[in-house]
N, C-alpha and C positions, 0 to 999 in steps of 0.2 A: 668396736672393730677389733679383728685380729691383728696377728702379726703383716701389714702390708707392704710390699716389695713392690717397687717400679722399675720395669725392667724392659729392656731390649727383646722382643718377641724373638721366639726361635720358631725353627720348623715345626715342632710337634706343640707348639700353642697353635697352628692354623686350624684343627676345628673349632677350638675352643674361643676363637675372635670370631670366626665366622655364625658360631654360636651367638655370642655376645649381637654378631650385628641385625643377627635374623630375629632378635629378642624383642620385636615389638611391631606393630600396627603397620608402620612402613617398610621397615625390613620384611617381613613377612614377605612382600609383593616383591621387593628387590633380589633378595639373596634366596640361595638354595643350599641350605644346611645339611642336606644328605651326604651318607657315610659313601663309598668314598666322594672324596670333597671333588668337584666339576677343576677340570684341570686347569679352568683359568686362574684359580686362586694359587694355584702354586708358581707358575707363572709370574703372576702380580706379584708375589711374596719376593721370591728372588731376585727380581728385576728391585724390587724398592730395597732389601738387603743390598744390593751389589751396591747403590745411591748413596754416595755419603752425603747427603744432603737431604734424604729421607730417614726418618725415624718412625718405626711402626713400636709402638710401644702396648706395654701390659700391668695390669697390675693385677699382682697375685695374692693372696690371704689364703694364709697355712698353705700355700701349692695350687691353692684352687683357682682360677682365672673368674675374676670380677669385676676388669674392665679394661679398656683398651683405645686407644688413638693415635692418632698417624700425626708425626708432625713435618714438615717439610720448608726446608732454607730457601727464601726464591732469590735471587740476585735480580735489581733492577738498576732502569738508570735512574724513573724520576727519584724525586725524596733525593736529590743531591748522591745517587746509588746507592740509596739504601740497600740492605738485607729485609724481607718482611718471615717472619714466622705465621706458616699455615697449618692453621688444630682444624683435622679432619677425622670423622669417622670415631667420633667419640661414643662410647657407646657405656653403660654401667647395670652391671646384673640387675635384673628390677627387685634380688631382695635384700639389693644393698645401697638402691635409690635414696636421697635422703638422710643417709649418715656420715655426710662429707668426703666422701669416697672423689666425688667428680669435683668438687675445691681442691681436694691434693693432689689431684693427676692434674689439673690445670697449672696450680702452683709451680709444679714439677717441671711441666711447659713452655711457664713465660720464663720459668730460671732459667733452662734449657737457652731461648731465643734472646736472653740477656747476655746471656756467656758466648753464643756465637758471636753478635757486634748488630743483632737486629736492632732497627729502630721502630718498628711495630710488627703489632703479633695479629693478624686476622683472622677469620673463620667466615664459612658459611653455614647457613640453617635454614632446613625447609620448613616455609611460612606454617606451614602448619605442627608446627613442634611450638606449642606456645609456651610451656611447662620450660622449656628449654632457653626462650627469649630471656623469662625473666631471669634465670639462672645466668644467662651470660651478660645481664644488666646488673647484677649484685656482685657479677667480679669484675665490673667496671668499664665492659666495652659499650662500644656505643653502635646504633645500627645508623650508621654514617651514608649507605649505598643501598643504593637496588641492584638489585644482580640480577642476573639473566644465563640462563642455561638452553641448549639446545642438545639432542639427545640424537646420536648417529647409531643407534642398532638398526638390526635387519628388519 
């Protein structure tokens, strides 16, 4: 690996996440990676910048964007009110899969969600990302839940 920097996305990394998110089998069908980028992603961007309690993050090698994920503070009451850390939207260039690239933006993450005062760090993943299960099984979380999503587009 190069020189890699984890860093707080700016404006002009948005196509290059939206790159990263459209970069495989299911993004494909989800996102639309056309130049100029669908105004809702700018949108989203600002609205999560203005959140201090959202983190859209990057990680760049020599300049170049090679991965990327969103992390976000939730304040609850159970867990005695807890803080939970949410790793969403993780994504890592497919030709830098496999060289611990996605171990050190997760590291970067749970350090993140330790130093806020979280007392757990969660995630979701769709069932069919299995390559992905076992990865988040070898950094130690567990699939504790069933989730359930329901989908309000037109």
């Amino acid at each position: 690996m190069g020189n890699i920097a984890i860093r707080q996305a700016t404006l002009s990394d948005l196509p290059g996440i939206i790159a990263l998110l459209a970069d495989d089998e299911l993004g494909r069908q989800r996102e639309d990676a056309s130049v100029p980028l669908n105004a809702a992603y700018l949108n989203a961007f600002q609205t999560i910048a203005a959140d201090p309690n959202q983190l859209l993050m990057v990680a760049a090698e020599d300049g170049e964007l090679v991965g990327t994920l969103q992390l976000t503070f939730l304040p609850g009451l159970s867990r005695r009110g807890a803080w939970r850390g949410q790793i969403e939207a993780v994504r890592i260039a497919e030709k830098r899969r496999g060289a611990g690239l996605g171990r050190q933006m997760f590291a970067w993450a749970i350090a993140a969600c330790r130093q806020r005062g979280c007392n757990l760090v969660q995630l979701t993943t769709d069932k069919r990302r299995t390559d992905a299960h076992r990865f988040y099984e070898q950094l130690g979380f567990t699939a504790s839940h069933e989730g359930y999503k329901m989908a309000l587009e037109e």
